[in-house]
C-alpha positions as CSV (number, residue, x, y, z in Angstrom):
1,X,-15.7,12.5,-14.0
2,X,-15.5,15.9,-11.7
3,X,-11.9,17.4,-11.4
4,X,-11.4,19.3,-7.8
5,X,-8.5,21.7,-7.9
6,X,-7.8,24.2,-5.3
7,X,-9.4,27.2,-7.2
8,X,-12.6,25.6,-8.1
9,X,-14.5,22.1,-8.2
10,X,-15.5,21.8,-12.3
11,X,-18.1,19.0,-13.2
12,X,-17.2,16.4,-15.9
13,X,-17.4,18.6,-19.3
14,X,-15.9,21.7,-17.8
15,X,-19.5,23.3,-19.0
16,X,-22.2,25.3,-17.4
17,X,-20.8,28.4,-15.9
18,X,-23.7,28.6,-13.2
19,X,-23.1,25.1,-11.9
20,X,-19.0,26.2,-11.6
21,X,-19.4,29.3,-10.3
22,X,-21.8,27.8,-7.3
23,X,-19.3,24.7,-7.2
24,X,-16.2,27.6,-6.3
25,X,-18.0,29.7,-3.9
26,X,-18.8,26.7,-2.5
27,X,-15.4,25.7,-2.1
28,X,-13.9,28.7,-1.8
29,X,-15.9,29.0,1.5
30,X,-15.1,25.5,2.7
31,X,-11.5,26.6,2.1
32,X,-12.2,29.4,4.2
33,X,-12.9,27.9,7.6
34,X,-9.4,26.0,7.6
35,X,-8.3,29.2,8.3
36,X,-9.9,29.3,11.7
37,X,-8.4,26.2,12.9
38,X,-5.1,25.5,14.5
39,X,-2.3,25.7,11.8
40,X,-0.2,22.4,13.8
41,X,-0.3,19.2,13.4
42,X,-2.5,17.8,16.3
43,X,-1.2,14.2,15.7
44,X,2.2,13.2,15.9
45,X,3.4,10.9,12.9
46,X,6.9,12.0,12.0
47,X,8.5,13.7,9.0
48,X,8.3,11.6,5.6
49,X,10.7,9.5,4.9
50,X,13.5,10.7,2.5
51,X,13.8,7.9,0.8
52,X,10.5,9.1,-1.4
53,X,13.1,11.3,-2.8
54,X,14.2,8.8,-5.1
55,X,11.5,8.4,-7.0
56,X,10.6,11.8,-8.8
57,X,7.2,12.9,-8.0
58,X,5.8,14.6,-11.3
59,X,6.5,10.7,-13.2
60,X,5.0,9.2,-10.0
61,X,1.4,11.4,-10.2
62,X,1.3,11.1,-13.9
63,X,1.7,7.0,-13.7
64,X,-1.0,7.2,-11.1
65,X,-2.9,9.5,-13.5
66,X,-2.5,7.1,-16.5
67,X,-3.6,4.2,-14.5
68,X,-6.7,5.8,-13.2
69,X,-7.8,6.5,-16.6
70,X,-7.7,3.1,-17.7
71,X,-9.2,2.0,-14.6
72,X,-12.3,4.8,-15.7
73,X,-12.4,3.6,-18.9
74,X,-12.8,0.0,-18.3
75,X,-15.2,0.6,-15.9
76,X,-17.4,2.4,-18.2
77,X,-17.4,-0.2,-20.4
78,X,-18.3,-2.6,-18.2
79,X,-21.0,0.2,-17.3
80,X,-19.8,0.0,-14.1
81,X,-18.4,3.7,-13.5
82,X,-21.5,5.7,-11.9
83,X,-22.5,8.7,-13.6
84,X,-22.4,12.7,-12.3
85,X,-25.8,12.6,-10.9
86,X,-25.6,9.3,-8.7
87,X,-26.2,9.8,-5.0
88,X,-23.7,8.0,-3.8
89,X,-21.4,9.8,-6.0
90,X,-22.6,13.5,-5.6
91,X,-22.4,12.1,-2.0
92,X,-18.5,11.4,-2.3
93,X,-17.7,14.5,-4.0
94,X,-19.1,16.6,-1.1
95,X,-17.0,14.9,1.4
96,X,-14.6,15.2,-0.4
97,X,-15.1,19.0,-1.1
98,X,-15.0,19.5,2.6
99,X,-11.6,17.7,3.2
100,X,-9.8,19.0,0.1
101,X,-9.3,21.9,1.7
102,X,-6.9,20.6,4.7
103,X,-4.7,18.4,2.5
104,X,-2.1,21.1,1.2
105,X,-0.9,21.1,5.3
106,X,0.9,17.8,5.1
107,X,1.7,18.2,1.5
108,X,2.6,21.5,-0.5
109,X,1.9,20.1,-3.9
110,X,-1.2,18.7,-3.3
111,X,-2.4,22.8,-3.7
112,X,-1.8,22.2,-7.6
113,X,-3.2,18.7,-7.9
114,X,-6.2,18.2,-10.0
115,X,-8.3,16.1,-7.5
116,X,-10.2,13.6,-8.9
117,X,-13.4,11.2,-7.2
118,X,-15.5,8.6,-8.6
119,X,-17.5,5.4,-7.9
120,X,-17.2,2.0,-9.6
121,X,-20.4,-0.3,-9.1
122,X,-18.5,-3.7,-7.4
123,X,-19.2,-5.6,-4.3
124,X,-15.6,-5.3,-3.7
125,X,-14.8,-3.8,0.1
126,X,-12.6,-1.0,-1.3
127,X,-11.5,2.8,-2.2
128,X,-8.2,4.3,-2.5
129,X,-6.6,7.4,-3.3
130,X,-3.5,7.4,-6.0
131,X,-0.7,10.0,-6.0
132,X,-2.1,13.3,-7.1
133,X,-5.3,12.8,-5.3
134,X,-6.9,10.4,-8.0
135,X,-9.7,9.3,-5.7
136,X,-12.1,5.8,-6.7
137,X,-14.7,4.4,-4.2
138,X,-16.4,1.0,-5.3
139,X,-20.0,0.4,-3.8
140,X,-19.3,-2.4,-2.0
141,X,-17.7,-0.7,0.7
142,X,-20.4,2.0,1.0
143,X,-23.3,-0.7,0.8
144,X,-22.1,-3.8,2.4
145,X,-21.0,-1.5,5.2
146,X,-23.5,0.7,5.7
147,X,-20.6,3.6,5.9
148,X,-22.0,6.7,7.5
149,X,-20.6,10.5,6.2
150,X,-18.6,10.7,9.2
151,X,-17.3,7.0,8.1
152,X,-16.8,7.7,4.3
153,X,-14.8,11.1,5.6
154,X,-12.5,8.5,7.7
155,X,-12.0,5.9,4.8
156,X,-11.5,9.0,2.5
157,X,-9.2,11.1,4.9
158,X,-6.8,8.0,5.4
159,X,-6.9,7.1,1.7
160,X,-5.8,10.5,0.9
161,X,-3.1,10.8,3.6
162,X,-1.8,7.9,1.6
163,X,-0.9,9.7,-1.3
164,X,-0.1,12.9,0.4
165,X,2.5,11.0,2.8
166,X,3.8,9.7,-0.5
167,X,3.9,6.5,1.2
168,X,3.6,4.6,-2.6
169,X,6.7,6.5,-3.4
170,X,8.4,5.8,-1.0
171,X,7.6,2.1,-0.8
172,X,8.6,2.1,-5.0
173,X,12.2,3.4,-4.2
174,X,12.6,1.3,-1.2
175,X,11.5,-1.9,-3.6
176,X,12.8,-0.7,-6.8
177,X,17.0,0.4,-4.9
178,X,16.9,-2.8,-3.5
179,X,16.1,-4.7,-6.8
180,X,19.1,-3.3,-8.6
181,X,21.6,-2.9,-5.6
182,X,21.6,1.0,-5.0
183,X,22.0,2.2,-2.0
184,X,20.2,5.5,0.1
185,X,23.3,6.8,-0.4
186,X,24.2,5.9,-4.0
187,X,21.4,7.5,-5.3
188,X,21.8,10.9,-3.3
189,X,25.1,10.9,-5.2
190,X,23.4,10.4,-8.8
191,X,24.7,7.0,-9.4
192,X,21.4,6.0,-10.1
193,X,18.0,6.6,-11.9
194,X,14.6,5.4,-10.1
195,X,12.5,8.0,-12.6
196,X,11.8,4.9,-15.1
197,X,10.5,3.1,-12.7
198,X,8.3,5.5,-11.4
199,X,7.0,6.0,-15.0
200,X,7.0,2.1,-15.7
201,X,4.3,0.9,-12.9
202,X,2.3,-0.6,-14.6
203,X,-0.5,-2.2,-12.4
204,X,1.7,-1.8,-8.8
205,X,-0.3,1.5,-7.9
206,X,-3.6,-0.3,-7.5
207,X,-2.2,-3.6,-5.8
208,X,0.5,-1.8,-3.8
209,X,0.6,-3.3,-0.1
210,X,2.0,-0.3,2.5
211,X,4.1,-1.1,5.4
212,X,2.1,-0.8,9.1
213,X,3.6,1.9,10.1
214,X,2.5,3.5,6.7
215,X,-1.2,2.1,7.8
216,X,-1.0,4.0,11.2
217,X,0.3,6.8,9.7
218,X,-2.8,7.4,7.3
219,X,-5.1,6.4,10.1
220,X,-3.9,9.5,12.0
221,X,-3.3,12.0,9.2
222,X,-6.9,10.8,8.2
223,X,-8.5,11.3,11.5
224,X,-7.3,14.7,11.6
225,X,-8.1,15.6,8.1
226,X,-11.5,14.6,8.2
227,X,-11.7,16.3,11.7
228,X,-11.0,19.6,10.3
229,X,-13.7,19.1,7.9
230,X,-16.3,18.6,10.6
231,X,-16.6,15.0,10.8
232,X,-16.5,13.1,13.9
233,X,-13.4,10.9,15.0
234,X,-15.2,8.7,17.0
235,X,-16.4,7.4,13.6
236,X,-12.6,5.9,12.6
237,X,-13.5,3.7,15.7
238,X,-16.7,2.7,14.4
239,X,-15.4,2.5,10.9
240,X,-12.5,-0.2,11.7
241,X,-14.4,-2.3,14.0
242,X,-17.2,-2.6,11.2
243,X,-14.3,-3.4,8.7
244,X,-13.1,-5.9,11.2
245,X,-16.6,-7.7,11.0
246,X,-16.5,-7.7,7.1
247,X,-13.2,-10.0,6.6
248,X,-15.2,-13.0,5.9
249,X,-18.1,-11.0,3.9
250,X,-15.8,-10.2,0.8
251,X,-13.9,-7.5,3.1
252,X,-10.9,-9.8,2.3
253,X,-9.3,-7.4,-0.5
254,X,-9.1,-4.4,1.6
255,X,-7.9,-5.5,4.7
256,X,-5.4,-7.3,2.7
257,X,-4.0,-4.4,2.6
258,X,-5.8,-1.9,5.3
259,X,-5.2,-4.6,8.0
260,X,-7.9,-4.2,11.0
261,X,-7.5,-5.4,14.6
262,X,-7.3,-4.7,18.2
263,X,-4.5,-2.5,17.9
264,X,-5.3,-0.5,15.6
265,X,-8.5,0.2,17.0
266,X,-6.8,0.9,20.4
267,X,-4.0,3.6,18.3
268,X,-7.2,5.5,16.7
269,X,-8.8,6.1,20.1
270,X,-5.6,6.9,22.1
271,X,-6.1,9.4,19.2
272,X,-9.6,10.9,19.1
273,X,-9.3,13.2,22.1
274,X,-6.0,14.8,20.1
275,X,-8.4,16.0,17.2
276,X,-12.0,16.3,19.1
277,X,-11.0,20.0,19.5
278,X,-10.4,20.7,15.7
279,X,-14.0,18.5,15.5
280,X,-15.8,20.9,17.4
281,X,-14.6,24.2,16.4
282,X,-15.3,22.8,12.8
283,X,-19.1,22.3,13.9
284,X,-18.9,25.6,15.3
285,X,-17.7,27.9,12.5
């Protein structure tokens, strides 16, 4: 598996000093044309709920990091986890080079987060992105979809807003207060502890269902991350309405929980115009 972090982008044995040092100057210059862009938030989605605050973080991202490396390690012995050199994979990874970059904006600790990407070989219609930016595509949703780059960046940029929105922590201290009777405020006062459950997940990560106003959310933190990059809203347009056409064609498991439809179609391009500037002066520098 490759490891991103913010200072360089490593390949899976940490070896090879060539290969690294190309990978950071390559990095290090993506990182470099964020600088050129506006600073603000072009998109308007509100601060993060504090409710997230409930559930400490550092327990949260290493539950998620536990739970990807089982996931990795089945998939490998099922032979399903594709290896460095893939296409589709090195594919990924470059996306997901490009975007990287743009993610410490609406998160601060994402800048120490050791990013993670990989492909699993299922039909299944689905990716995701797990707190501390543990990143899994599975082919079905590049194949069966025919995804473009500028389509991957839009699945991957909303995926990734997910955990940098913290929307899965917030969703497990809404869930988990409510089980055992605490209130917003009972916690703030101490007179409760949510860190066990945050390090006793188990499977919820991978099957976690967000709210739609989390799902709008991502959509437009997406759409602008991936617009920084250099890839081209218009594609989240494209991207939704092919998802929409891929319910009945084993799409079923990710828009169980990434829910398509005439709305959210209609949100994204109310949207576009918003980001096309950050779009162009990406293509430009």
């Amino acid at each position: 598996m490759s490891i991103f972090t913010t200072a360089s982008l490593l390949d899976s044995c940490g070896c090879c000093t060539g290969r690294i040092w190309h990978a950071r100057r390559a990095f290090l210059l993506a990182a470099a044309g964020a600088a050129a862009l506006p600073v603000a938030a072009q998109v308007d989605v509100g601060k993060s709920s504090a409710m997230r605050q409930l559930v400490p973080a550092e327990q949260l991202e290493t539950s998620a990091t536990q739970q990807y490396d089982q996931m990795l390690a089945q998939a490998k012995a099922k032979r399903a986890l594709a290896p460095d050199n893939h296409p589709q994979l090195i594919q990924l990874r470059a996306i997901a080079q490009r975007i990287i970059p743009y993610a410490q904006q609406w998160n601060s600790r994402a800048g120490s987060w050791r990013w993670e990407v990989n492909l699993i070989g299922s039909k299944q219609i689905n990716a995701f992105c797990m707190p501390g930016g543990k990143i899994a595509f599975y082919t079905g949703i590049l194949d069966q979809l025919k995804l473009t780059d500028d389509e991957i960046a839009m699945v991957m940029g909303h995926e990734m807003a997910h955990a940098l929105r913290e929307h899965a922590r917030e969703r497990i201290a809404k869930s988990q207060a409510t089980s055992i009777g605490l209130s917003l405020g009972a916690q703030l006062l101490g007179l409760g502890d949510l860190g066990n459950a945050a390090a006793n997940l188990g499977t919820q990560l991978l099957t976690l269902k967000f709210s739609r106003s989390d799902e709008i959310d991502a959509d437009l933190v997406g759409l602008e991350l991936a617009a920084r990059a250099g890839y081209n809203p218009q594609a989240a347009v494209s991207l939704w309405r092919k998802m929409g056409e891929a319910t009945g064609n084993g799409g079923i498991a990710f828009l169980s929980t990434h829910p398509s439809g005439p709305d959210r179609i209609r949100e994204l391009e109310q949207n576009v115009p918003k980001v096309q500037g950050l779009y162009q002066a990406s293509r430009r520098g």
